[in-house]
PDB file of N, CA, C and O in Angstrom, chain B, residues numbered from 101:
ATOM      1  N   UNK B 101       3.996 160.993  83.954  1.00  0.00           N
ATOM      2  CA  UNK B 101       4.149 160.126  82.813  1.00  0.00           C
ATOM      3  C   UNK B 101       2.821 160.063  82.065  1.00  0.00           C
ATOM      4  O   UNK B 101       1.980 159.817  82.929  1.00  0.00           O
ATOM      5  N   UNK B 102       2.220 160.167  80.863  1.00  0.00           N
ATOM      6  CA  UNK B 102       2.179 160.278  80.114  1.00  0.00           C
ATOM      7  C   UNK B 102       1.529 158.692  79.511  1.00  0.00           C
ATOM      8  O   UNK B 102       2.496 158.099  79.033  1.00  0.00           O
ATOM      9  N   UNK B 103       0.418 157.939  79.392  1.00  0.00           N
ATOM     10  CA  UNK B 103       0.017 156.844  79.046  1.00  0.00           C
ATOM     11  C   UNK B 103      -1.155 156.936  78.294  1.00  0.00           C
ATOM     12  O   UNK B 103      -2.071 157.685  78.634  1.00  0.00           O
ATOM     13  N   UNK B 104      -1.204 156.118  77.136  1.00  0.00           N
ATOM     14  CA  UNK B 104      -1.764 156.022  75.850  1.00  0.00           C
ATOM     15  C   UNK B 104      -2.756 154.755  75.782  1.00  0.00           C
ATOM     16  O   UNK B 104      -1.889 153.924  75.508  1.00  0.00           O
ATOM     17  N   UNK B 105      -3.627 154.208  75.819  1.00  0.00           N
ATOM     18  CA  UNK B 105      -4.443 153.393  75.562  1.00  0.00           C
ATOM     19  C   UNK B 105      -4.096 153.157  74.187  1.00  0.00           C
ATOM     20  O   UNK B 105      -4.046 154.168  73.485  1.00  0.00           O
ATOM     21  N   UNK B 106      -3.779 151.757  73.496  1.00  0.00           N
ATOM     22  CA  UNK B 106      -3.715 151.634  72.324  1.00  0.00           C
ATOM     23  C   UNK B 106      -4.871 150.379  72.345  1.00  0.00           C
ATOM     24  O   UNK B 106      -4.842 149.529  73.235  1.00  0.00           O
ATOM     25  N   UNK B 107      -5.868 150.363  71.284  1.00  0.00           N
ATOM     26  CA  UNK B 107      -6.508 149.754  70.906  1.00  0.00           C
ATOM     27  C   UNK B 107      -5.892 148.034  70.545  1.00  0.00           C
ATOM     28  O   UNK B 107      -4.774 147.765  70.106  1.00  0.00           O
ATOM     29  N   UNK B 108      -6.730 147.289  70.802  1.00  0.00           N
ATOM     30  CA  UNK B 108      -6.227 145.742  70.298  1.00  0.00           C
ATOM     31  C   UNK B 108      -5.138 145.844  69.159  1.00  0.00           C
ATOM     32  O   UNK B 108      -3.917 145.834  69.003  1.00  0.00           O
ATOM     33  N   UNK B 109      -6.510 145.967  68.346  1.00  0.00           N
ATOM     34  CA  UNK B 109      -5.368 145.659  66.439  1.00  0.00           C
ATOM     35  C   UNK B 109      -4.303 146.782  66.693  1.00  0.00           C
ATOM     36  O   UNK B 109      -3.249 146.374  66.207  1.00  0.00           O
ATOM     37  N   UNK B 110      -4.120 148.095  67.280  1.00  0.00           N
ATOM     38  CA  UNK B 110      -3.256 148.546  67.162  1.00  0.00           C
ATOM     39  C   UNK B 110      -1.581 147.865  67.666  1.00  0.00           C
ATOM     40  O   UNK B 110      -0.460 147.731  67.176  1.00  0.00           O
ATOM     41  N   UNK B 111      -2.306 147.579  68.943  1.00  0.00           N
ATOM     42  CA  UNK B 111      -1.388 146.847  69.783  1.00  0.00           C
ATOM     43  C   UNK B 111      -0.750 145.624  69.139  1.00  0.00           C
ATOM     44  O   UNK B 111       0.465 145.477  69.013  1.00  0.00           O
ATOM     45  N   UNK B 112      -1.640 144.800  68.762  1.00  0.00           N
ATOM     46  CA  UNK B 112      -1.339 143.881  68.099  1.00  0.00           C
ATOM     47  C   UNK B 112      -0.578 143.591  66.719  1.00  0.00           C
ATOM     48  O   UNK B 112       0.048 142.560  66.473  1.00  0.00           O
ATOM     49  N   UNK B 113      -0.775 144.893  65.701  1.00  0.00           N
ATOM     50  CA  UNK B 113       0.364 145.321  64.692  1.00  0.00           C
ATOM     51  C   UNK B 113       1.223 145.809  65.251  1.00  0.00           C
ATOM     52  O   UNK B 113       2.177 145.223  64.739  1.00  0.00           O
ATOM     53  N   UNK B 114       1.840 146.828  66.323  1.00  0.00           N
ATOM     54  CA  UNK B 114       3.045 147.011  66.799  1.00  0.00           C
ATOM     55  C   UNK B 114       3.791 145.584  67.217  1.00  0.00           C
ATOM     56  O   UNK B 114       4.970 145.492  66.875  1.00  0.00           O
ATOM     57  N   UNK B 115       3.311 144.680  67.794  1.00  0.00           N
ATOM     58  CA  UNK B 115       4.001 143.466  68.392  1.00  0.00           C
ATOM     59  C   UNK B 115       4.249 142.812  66.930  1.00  0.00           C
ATOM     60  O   UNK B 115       5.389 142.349  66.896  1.00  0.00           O
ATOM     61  N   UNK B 116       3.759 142.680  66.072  1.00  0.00           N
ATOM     62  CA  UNK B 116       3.730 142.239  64.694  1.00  0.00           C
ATOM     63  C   UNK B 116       5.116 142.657  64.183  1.00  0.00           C
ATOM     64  O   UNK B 116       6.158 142.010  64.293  1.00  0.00           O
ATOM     65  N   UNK B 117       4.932 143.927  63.568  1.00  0.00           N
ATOM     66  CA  UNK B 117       5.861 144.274  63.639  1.00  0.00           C
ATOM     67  C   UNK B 117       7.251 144.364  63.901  1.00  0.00           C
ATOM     68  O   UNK B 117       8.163 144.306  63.077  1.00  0.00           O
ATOM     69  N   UNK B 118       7.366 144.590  65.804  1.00  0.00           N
ATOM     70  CA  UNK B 118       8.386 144.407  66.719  1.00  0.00           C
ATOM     71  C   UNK B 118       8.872 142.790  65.806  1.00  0.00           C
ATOM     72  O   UNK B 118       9.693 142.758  64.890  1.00  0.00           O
ATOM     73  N   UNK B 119       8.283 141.843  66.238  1.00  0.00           N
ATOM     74  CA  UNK B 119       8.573 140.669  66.124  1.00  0.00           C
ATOM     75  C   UNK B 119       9.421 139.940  64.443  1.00  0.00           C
ATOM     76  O   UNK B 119      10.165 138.984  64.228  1.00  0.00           O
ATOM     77  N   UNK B 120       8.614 141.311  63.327  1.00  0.00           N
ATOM     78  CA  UNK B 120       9.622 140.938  61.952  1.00  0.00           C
ATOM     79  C   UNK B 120      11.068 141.922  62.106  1.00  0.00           C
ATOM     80  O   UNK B 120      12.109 141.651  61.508  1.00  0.00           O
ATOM     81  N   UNK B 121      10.905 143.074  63.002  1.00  0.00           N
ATOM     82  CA  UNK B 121      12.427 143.412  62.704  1.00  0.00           C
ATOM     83  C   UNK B 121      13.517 142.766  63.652  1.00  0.00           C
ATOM     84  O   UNK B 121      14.736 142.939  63.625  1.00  0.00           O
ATOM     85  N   UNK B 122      12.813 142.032  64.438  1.00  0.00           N
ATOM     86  CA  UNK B 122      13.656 141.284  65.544  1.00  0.00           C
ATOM     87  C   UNK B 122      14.084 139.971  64.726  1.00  0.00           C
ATOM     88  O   UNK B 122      15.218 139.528  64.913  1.00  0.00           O
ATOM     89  N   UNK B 123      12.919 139.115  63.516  1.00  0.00           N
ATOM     90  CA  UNK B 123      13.548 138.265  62.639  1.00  0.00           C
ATOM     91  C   UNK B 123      14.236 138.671  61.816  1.00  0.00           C
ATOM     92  O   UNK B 123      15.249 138.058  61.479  1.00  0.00           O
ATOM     93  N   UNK B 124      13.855 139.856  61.254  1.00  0.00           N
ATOM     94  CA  UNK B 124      15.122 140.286  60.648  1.00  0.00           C
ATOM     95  C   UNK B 124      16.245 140.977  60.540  1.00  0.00           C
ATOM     96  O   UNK B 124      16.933 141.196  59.543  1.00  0.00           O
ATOM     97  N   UNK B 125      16.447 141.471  62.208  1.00  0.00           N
ATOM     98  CA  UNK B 125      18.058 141.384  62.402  1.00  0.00           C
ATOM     99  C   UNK B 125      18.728 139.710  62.609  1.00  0.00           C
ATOM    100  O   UNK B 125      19.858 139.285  62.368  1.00  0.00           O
ATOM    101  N   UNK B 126      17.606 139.076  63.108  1.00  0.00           N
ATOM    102  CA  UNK B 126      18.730 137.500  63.353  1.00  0.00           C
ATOM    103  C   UNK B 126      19.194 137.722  61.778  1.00  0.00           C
ATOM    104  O   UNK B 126      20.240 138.362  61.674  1.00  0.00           O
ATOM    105  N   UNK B 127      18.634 137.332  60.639  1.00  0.00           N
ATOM    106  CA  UNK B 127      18.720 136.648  59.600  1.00  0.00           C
ATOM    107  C   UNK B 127      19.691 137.607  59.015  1.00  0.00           C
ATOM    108  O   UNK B 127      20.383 136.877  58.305  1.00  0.00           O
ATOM    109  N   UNK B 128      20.118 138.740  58.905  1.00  0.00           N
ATOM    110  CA  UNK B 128      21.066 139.574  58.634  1.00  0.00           C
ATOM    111  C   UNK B 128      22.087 139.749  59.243  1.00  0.00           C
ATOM    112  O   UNK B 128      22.894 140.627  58.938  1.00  0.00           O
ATOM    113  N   UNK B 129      22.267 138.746  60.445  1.00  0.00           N
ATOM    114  CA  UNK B 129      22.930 139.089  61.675  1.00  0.00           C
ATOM    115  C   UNK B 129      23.626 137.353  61.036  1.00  0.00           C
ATOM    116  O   UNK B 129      24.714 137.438  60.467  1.00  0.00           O
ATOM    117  N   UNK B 130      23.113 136.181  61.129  1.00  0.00           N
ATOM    118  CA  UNK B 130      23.157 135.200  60.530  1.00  0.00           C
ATOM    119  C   UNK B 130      24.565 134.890  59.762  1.00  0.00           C
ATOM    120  O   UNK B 130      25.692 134.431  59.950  1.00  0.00           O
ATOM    121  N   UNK B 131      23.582 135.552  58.605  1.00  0.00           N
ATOM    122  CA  UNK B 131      24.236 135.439  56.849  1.00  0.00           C
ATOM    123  C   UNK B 131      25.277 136.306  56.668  1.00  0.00           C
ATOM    124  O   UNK B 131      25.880 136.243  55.597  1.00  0.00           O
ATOM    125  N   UNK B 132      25.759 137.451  57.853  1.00  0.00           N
ATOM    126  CA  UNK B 132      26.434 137.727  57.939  1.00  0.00           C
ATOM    127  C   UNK B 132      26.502 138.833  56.624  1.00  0.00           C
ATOM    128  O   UNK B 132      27.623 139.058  56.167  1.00  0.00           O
ATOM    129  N   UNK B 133      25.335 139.516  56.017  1.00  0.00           N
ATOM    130  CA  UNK B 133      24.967 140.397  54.709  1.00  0.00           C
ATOM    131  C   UNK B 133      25.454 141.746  55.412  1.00  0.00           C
ATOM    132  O   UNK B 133      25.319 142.097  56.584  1.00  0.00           O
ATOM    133  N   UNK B 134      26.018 142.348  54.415  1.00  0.00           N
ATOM    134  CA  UNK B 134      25.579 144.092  54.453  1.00  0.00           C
ATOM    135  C   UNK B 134      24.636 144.521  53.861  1.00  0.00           C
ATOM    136  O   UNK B 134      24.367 144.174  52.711  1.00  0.00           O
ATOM    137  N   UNK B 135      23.779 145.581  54.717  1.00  0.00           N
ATOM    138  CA  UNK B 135      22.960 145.845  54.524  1.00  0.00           C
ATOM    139  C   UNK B 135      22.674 147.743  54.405  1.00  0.00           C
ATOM    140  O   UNK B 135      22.605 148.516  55.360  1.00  0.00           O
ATOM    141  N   UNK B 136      22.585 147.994  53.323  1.00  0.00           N
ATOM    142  CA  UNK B 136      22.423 149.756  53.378  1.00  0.00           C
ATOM    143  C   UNK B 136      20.975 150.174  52.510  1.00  0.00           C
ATOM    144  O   UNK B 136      20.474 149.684  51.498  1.00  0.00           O
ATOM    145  N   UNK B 137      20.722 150.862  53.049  1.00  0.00           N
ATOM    146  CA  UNK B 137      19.686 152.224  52.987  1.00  0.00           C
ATOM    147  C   UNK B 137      19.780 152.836  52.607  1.00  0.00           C
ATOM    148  O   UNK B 137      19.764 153.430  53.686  1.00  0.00           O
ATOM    149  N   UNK B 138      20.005 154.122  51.449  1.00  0.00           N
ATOM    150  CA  UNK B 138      20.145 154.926  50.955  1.00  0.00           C
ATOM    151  C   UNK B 138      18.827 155.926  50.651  1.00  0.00           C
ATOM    152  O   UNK B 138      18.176 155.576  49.666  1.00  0.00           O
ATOM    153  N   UNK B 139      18.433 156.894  51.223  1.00  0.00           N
ATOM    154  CA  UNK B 139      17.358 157.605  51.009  1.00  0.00           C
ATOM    155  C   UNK B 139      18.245 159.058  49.866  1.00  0.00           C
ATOM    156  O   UNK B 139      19.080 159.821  50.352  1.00  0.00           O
ATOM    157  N   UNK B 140      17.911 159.109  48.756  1.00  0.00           N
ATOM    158  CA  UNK B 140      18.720 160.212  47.709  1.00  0.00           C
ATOM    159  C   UNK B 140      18.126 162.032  48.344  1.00  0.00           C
ATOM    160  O   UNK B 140      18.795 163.023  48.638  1.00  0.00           O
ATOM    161  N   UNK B 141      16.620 161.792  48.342  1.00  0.00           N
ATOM    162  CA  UNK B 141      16.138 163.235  48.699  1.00  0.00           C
ATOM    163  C   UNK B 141      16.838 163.665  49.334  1.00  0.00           C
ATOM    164  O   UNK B 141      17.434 164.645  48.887  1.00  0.00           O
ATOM    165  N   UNK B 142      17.171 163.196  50.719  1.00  0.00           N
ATOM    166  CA  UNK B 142      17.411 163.332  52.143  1.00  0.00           C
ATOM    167  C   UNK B 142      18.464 163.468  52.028  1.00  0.00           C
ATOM    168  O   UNK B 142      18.937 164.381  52.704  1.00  0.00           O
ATOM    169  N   UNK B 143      19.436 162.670  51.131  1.00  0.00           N
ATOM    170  CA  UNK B 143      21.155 162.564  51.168  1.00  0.00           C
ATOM    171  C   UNK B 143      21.134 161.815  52.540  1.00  0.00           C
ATOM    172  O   UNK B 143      22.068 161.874  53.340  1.00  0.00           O
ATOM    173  N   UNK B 144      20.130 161.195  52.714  1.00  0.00           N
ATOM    174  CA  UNK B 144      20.583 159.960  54.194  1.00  0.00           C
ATOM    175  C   UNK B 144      20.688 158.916  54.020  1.00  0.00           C
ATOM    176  O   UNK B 144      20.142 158.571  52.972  1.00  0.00           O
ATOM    177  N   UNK B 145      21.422 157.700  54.859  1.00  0.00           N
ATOM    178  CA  UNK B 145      21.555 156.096  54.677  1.00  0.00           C
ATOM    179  C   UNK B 145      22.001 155.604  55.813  1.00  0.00           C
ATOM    180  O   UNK B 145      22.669 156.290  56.588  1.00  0.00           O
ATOM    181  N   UNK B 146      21.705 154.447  56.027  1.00  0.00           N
ATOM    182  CA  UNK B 146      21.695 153.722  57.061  1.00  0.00           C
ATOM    183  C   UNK B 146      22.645 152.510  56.745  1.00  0.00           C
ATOM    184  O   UNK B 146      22.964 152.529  55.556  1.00  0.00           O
ATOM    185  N   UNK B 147      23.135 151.577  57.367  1.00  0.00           N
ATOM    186  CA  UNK B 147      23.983 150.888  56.960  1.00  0.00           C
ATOM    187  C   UNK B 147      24.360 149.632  58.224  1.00  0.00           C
ATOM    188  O   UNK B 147      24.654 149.978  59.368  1.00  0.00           O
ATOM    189  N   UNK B 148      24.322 148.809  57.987  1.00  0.00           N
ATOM    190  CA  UNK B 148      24.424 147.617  58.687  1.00  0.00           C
ATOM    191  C   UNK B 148      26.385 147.486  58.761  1.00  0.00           C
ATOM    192  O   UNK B 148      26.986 147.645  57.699  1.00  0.00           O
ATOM    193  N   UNK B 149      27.111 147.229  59.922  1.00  0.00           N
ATOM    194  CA  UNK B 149      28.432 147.387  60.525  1.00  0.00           C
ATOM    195  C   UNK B 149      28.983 146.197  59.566  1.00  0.00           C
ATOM    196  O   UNK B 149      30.059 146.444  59.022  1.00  0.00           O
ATOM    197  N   UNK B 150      28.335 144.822  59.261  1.00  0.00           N
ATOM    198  CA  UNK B 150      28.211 144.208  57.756  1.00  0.00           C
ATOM    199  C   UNK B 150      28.993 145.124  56.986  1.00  0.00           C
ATOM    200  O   UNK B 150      30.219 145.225  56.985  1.00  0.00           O
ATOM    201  N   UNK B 151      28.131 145.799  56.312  1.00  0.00           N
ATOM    202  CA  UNK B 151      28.388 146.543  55.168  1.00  0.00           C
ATOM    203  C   UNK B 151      29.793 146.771  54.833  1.00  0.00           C
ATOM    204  O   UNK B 151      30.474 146.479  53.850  1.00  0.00           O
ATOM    205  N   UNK B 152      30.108 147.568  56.283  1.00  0.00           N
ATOM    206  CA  UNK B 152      31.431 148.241  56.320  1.00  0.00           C
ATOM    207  C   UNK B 152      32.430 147.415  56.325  1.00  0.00           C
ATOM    208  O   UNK B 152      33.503 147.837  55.895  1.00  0.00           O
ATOM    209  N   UNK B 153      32.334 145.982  56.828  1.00  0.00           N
ATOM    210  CA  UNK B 153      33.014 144.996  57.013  1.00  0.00           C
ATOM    211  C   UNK B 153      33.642 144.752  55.526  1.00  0.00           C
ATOM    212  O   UNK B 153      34.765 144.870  55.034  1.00  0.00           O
ATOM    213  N   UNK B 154      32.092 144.269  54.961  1.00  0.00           N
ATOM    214  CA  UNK B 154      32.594 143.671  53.194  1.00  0.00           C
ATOM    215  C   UNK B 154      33.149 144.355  52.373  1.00  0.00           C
ATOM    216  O   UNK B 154      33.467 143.973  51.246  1.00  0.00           O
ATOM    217  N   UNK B 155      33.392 145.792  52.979  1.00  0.00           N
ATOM    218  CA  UNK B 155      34.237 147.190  52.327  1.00  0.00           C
ATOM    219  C   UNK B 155      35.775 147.034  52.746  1.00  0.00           C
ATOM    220  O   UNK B 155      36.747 147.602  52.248  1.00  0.00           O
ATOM    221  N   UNK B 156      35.727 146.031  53.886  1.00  0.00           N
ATOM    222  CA  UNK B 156      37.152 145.863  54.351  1.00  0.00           C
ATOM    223  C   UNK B 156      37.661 147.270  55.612  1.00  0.00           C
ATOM    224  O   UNK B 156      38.737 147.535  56.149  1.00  0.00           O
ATOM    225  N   UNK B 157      36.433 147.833  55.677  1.00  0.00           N
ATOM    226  CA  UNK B 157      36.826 149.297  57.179  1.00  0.00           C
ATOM    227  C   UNK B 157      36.788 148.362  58.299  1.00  0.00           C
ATOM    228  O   UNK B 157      36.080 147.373  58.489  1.00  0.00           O
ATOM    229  N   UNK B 158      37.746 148.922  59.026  1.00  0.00           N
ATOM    230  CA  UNK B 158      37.943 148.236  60.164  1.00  0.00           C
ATOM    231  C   UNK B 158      37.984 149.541  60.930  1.00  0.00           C
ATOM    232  O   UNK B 158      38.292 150.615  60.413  1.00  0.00           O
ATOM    233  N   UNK B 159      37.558 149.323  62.548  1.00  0.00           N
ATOM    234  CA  UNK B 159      37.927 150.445  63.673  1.00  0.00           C
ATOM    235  C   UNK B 159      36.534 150.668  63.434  1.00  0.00           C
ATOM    236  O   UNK B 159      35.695 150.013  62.816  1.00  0.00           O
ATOM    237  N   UNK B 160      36.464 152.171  64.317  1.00  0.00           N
ATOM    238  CA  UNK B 160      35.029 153.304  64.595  1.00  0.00           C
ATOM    239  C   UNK B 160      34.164 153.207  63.295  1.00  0.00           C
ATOM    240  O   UNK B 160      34.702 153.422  62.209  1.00  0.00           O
ATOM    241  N   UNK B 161      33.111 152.954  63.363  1.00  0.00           N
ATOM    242  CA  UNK B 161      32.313 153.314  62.113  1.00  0.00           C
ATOM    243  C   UNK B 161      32.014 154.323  62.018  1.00  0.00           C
ATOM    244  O   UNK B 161      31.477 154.819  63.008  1.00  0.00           O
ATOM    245  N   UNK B 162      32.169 155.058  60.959  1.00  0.00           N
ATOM    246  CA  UNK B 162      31.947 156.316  60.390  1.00  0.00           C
ATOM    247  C   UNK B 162      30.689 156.957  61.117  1.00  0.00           C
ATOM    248  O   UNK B 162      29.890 156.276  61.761  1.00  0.00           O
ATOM    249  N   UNK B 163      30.576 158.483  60.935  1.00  0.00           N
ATOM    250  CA  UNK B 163      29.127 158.499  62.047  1.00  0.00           C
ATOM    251  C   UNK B 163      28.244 159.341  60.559  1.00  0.00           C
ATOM    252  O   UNK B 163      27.043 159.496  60.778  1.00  0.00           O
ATOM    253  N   UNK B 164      28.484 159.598  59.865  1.00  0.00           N
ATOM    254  CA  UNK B 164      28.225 159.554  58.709  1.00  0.00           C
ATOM    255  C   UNK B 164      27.700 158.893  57.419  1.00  0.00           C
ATOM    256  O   UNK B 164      27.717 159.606  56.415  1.00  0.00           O
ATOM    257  N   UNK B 165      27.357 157.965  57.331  1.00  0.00           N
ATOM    258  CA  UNK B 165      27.627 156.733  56.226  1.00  0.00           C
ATOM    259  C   UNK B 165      27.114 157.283  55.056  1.00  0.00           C
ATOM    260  O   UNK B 165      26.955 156.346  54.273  1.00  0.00           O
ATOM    261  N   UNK B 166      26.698 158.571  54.429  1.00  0.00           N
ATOM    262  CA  UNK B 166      26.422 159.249  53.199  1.00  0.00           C
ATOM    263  C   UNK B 166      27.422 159.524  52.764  1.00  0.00           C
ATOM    264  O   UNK B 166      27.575 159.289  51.565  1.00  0.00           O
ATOM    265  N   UNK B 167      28.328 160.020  53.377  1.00  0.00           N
ATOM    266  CA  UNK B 167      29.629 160.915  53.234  1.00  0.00           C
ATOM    267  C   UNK B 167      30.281 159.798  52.650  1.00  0.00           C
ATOM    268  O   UNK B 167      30.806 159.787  51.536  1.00  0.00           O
ATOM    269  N   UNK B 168      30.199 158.480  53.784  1.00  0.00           N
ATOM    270  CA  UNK B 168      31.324 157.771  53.608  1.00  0.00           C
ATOM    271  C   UNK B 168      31.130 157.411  52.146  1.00  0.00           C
ATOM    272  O   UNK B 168      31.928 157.689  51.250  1.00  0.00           O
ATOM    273  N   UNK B 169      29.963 156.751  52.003  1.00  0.00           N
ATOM    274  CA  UNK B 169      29.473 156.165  50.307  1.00  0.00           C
ATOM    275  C   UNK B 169      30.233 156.982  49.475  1.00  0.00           C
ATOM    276  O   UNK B 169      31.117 156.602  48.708  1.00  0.00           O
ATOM    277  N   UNK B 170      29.876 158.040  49.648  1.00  0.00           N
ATOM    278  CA  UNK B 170      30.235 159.551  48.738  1.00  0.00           C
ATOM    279  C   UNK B 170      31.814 159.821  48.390  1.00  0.00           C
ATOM    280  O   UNK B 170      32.326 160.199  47.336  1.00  0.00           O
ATOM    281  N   UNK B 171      32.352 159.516  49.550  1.00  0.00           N
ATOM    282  CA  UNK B 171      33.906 159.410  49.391  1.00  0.00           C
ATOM    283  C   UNK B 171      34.574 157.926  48.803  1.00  0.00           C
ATOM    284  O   UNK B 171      35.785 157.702  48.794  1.00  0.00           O
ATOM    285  N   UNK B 172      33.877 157.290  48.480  1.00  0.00           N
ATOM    286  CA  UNK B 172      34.362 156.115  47.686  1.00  0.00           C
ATOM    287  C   UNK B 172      33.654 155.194  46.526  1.00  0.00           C
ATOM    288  O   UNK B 172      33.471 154.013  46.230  1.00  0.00           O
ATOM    289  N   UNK B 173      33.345 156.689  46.010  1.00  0.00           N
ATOM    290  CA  UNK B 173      32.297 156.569  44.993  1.00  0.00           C
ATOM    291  C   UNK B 173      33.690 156.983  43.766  1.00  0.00           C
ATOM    292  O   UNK B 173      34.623 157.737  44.046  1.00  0.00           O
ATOM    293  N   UNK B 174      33.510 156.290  42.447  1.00  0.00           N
ATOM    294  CA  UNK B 174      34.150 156.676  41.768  1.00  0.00           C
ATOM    295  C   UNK B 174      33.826 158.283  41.106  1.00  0.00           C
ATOM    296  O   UNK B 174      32.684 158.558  40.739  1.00  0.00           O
ATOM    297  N   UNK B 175      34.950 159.284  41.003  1.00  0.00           N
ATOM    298  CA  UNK B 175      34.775 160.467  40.457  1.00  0.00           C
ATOM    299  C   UNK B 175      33.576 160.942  39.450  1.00  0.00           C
ATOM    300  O   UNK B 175      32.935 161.940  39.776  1.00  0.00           O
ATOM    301  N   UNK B 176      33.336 160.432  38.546  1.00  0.00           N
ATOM    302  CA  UNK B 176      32.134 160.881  37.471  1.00  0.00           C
ATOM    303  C   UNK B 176      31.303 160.178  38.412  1.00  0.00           C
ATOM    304  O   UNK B 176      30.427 161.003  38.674  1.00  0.00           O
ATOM    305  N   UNK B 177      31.028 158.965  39.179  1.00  0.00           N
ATOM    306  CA  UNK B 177      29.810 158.635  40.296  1.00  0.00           C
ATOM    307  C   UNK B 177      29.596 159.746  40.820  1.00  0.00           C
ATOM    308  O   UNK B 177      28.417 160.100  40.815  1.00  0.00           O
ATOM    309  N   UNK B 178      30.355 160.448  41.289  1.00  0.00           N
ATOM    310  CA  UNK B 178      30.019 161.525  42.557  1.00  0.00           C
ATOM    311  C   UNK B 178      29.405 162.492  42.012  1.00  0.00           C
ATOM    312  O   UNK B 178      28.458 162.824  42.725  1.00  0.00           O
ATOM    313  N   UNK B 179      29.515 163.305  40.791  1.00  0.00           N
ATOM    314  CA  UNK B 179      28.910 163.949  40.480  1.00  0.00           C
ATOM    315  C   UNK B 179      27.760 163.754  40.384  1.00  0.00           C
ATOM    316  O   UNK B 179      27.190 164.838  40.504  1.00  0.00           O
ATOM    317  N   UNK B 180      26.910 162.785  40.196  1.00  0.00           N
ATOM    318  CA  UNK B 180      25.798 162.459  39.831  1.00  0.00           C
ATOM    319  C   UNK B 180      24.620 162.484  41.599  1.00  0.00           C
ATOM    320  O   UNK B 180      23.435 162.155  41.647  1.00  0.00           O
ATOM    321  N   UNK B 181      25.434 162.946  42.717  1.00  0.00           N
ATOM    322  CA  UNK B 181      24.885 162.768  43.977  1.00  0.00           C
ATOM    323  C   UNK B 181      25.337 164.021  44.792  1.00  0.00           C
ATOM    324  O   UNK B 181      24.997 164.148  45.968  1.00  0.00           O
TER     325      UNK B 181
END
């Protein structure tokens, strides 16, 4: 195995860190929001199970969620992606 010495401040911004995406899944988790990501370069996105909810999908979530956007994008939308 393989062990890394991380410096204080380093250490100490990772726990930083850790600690805002852990507040901010409660608070998205909460309010009960969808939440998506869309990176265009990449054609990638991320998407909070939210999301899919306020879309009204029910069952397996897509393993995809670019595609999915993409397929329920209105026609002249799609072209543009």
């Amino acid at each position: 195995m393989l062990s890394t010495d991380i410096s204080p401040p380093l250490k100490e911004a990772e726990m930083a860190l850790l600690e805002a995406e852990r507040r901010y899944r409660l608070v998205i988790e909460a309010l009960n929001l969808g939440v998506f990501d869309l990176y265009l370069p990449e054609r990638f996105m991320t998407v909070s199970a939210e999301w899919y909810t306020m879309l009204g999908y029910e069952g397996d979530l897509p393993d995809d969620p670019y595609a999915f956007w993409i397929a329920h994008l209105h026609p002249d939308e799609r072209r543009m992606y």
